[in-house]
N, C-alpha and C positions, 0 to 999 in steps of 0.2 A: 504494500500500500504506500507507493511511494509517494504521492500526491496529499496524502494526509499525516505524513509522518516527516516532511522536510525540511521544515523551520524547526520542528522540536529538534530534530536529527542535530542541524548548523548549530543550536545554541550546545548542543550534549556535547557537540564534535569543542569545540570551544572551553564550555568547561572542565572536558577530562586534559584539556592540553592546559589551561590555570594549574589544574589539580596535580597534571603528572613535572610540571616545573614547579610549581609549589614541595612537593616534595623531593625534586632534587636540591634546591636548594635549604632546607630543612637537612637536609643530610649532610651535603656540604656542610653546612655550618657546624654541624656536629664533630664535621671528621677535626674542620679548623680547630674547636675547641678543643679538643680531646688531642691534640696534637699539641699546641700549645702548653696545656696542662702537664701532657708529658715531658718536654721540655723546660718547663718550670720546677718540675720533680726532679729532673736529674742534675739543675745546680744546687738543689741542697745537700747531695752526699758530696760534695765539692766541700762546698763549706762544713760542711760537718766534718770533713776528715783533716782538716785545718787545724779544727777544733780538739781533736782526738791526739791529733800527731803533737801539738803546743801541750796538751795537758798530760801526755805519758812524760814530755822531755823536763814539763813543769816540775810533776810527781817525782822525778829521778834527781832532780838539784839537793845537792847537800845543803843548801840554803834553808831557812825559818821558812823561805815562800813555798820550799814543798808541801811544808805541812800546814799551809794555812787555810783556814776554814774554807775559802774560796774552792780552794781543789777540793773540798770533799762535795762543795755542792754541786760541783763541774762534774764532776761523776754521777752524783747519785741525780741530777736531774738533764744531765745532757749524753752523758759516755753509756750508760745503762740502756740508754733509749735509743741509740744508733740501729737500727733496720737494715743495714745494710754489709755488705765485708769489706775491711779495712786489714790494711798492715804496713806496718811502718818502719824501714831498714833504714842502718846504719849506715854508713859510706865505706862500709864492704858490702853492703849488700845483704846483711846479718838482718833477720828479722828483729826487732826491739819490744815491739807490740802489736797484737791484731784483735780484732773483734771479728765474729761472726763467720768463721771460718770452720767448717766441720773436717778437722781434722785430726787423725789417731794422735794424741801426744802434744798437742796442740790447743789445750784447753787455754779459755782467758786466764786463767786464776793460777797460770802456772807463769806464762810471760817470762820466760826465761829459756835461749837457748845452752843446751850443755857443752861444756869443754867439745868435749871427745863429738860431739854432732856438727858443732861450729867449723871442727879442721877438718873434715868430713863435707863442709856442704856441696861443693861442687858435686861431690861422689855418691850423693846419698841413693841407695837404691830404695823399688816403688815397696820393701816389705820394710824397709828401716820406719823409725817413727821421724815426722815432721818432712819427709819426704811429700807430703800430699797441700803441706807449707807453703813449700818451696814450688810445687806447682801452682799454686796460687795465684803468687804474685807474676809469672805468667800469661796466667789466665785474665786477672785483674788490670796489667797493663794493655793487654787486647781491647778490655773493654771500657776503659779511659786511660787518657793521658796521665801518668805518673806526677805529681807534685814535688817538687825541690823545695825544702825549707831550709833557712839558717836560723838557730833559736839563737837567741841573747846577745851577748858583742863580741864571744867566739867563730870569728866568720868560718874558725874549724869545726863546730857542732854541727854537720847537715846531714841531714835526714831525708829521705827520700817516702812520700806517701801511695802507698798504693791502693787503689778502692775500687768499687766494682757499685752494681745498681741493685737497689732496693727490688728483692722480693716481688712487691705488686710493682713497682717500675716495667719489670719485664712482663709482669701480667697485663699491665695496662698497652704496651706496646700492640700484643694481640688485638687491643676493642676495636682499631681503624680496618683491618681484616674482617675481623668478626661482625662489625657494623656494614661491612661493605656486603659480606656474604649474607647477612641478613634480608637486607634491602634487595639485592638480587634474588634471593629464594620469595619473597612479598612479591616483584613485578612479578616472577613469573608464575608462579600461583594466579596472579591477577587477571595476567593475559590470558591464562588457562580459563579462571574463570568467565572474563568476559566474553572471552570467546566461544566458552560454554549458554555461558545468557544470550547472546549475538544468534549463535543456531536455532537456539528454544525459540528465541523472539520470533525468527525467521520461519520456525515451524507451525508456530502459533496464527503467524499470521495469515500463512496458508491455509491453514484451517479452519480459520477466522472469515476468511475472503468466502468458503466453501459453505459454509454455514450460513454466512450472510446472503451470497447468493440465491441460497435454497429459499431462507427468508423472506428474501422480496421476492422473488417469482412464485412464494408461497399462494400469496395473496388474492393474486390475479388468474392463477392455474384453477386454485380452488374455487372463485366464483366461475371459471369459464365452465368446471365442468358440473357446476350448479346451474347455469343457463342451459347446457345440454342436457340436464336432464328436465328442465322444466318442456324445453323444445319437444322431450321423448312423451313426455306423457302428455303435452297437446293444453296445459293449462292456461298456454299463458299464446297467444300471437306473436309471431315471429318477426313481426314490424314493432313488438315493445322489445323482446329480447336481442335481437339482432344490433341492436344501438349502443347495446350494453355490453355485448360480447366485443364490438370493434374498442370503446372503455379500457374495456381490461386487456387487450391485444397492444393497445395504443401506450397501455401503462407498462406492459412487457418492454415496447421498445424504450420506453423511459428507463427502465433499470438496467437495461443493453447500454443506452448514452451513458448513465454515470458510471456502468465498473468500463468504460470505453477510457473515462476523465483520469482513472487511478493512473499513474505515473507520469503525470503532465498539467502545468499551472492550470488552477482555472481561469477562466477569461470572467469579471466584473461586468455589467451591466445594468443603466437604471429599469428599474422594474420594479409594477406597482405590488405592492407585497403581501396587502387581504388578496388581491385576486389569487395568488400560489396559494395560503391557506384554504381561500371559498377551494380553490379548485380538489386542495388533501382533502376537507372536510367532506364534499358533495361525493367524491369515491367511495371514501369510509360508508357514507351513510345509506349507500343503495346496498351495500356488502356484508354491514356486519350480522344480519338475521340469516345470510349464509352459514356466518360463522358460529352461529347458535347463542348470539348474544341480543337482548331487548336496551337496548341503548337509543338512545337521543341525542342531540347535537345543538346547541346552542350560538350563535355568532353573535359581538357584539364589536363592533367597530365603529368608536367614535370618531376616530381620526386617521386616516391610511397616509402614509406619503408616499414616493420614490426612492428605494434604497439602492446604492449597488451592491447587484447578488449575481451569483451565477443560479441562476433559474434550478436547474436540475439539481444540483446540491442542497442547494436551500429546502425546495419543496422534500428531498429525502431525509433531511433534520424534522422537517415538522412532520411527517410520516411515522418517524422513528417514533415520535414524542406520542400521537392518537395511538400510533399499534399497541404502546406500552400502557395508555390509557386504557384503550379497550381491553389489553389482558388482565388489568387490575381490577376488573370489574366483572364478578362472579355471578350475582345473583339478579333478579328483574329491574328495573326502573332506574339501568345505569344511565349518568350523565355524563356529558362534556362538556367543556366550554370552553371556546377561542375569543379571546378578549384582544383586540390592537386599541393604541393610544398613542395620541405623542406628548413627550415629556422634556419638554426643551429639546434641545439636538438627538433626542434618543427617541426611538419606535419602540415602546414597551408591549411585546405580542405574550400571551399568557396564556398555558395550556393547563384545563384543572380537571380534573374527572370525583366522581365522590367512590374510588374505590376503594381497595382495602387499606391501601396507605402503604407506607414506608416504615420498616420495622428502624426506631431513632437509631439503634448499634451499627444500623447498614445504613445512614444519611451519607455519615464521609465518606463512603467510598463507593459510591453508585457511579462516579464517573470513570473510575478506574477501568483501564483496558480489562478484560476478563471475569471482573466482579458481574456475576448474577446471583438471584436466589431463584429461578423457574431449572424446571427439573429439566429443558430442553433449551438448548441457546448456549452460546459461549460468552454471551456478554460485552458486543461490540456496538451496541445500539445507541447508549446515553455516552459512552467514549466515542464513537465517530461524529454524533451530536455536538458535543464541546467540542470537535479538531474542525468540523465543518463551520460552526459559528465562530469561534474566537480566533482560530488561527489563518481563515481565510476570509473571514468578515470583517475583521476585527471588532467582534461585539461579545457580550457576554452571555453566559446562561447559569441559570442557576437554582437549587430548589426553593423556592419560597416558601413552601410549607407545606408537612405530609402528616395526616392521622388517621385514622382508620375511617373513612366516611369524604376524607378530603386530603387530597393532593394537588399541589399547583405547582408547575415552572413557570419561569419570567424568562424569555429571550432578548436580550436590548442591543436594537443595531442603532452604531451611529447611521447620521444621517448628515448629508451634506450641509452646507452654510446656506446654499440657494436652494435647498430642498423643493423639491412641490409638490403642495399638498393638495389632497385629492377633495 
């Protein structure tokens, strides 16, 4: 139905491309952040091993300032809390001190390498202990740049700091991956999906078109072969039937011209707009005791103008509106009634019948493509209604009011500035 679905289409096509650069940039920004972040992480075991390497060289002074209160809280509230591996050699290359290193023989609390391992360190084999040390600071120079300090106004005391990255450092490195493979498995889920909705729709509508066809040729098959049989049994004059039969022949080729219009603009034209309903109204009401229904019809048109319509579309809106009139109407002394008026720039046309109503939990969604509650139909009658009025009229429809006894739509077309009124 491409004809009744091509403006909605241009705005969908529009907002999924908002929606799909809206969340790329959403993610970019994420990855920015998250980049960032992690680069602001790893100048602090920079500084921190600063910290560590000044407060072991602090700690080792035969000076009063090793044991000053300061160095105990330098410990217990910054050297304790270090998250990361550090170690810090002498200017042989001697470890002095390290944090966070899981190695045999290697514990903080020992911080002392021994004689006999010291003249050894080149040689140390992988079962000796502090051997996994000594790999360490290999490892840790890989993965930053080594620090050179000279502590105090011995320019001979320097120390060399070696460090590595925080634990979640390298866990955090992973999320810019992780984020990406995420968002990649989302699109394509998405596309899977829409592409899954996309066929449905496609199928739907197929079926829709198939159903609706049946529906309009419903109408006019079934009175033709009500006047054939009146013809058979000789009740009725073939000069009253025969006028009726060309009617419903003539309504056939009307519903041949509109599924002719589906995939192609319609063409606008002024056109007087009681006469289209007199014309739906005056079909309905030679037909509906066909249908085995006692109904009546009412017209009240205070004020008709010239609206522009495509003729055939419009008159299968106001069709759609009496068919669903007349199904809601079950029992004897059903009515209708078509009401036109004008309302400033607006033609207010109202279709109301006193049938069973509108159950209120099913109001919202009666225009919905597919929403019915009749045990036959697919539910493309009050949705082709709104895509035939609002989106190629540009006018509105809408329920006014349903209760069990009375139901009413409002249809409002604009209407030109030089309108003329009838």
């Amino acid at each position: 139905m491409a004809s009744f679905i091509k403006p909605h289409s241009r705005w969908s096509q529009v907002w999924r491309a908002y929606l799909f650069i809206g969340a790329l940039l959403m993610v970019a920004a994420s990855l920015v952040y998250t980049v960032g972040l992690i680069k602001r992480l790893e100048s602090e075991p920079r500084i921190m091993s600063r910290v560590f390497a000044r407060f072991c060289m602090t700690a080792a002074l035969p000076e009063p300032a090793g044991e000053a209160p300061e160095t105990g809280i330098i410990f217990e509230e910054v050297i304790q809390n270090i998250n990361f591996p550090v170690i810090v050699t002498d200017r042989q290359g001697l470890p002095i001190a390290w944090r966070g290193i899981d190695a045999k023989g290697a514990e903080f609390d020992q911080q002392i390498i021994p004689p006999e391992v010291a003249e050894r360190w080149e040689r140390l084999t992988p079962e000796e202990p502090f051997y996994q040390l000594k790999t360490a600071i290999g490892e840790l120079d890989h993965q930053n740049q080594p620090i050179t300090m000279t502590l105090g106004q011995d320019s001979s005391n320097v120390v060399t700091v070696h460090y590595g990255k925080p634990g979640v450092l390298r866990e955090l490195r992973f999320i810019p991956i992780i984020q990406l493979v995420v968002v990649a498995l989302f699109v394509w889920i998405g596309f899977i999906g829409f592409r899954t909705i996309k066929l449905n729709e496609e199928r739907a509508v197929w079926v829709g078109l198939a159903k609706e066809a049946a529906h309009q040729l419903g109408t006019p098959i079934s009175s033709l072969m009500g006047w054939l049989t009146l013809l058979k049994d000789g009740g009725h004059p073939p000069a009253e039937v025969v006028p009726e039969m060309e009617k419903d022949l003539a309504h056939l080729n009307k519903v041949l011209a509109r599924f002719n219009q589906i995939g192609s603009i319609p063409k606008l034209q002024p056109v007087e707009v009681t006469k289209l309903t007199t014309e739906a109204v005056d079909y309905f009401r030679r037909r509906v005791a066909n249908m085995g229904k006692d109904i009546s019809f009412e017209e009240d048109y205070q004020q008709t103008c010239e609206a522009a319509l495509n003729a055939e579309l419009f008159l299968w809106a106001v069709e759609n509106l009496i068919k669903n009139a007349i199904d809601a109407i079950e029992g004897p002394g059903g009515l209708i009634k078509i009401k036109a008026s004008r309302n400033g720039q607006k033609l207010e046309i109202t279709v109301e019948d006193n049938g069973r109503g509108i159950n209120p939990k099913n109001q919202p969604k009666i225009f919905r493509p597919g929403f019915t509650t009749k045990s036959v139909g697919w539910g493309l009658g009050l949705s082709l209604v709104k895509r035939i009025i609002e989106d190629y009229h540009g006018g509105r429809i809408k329920l006014l009011f349903s209760r069990p006894g009375a139901t009413a739509f409002v249809i409002n077309l604009p209407l030109p500035s030089k309108s003329k009124t009838l």
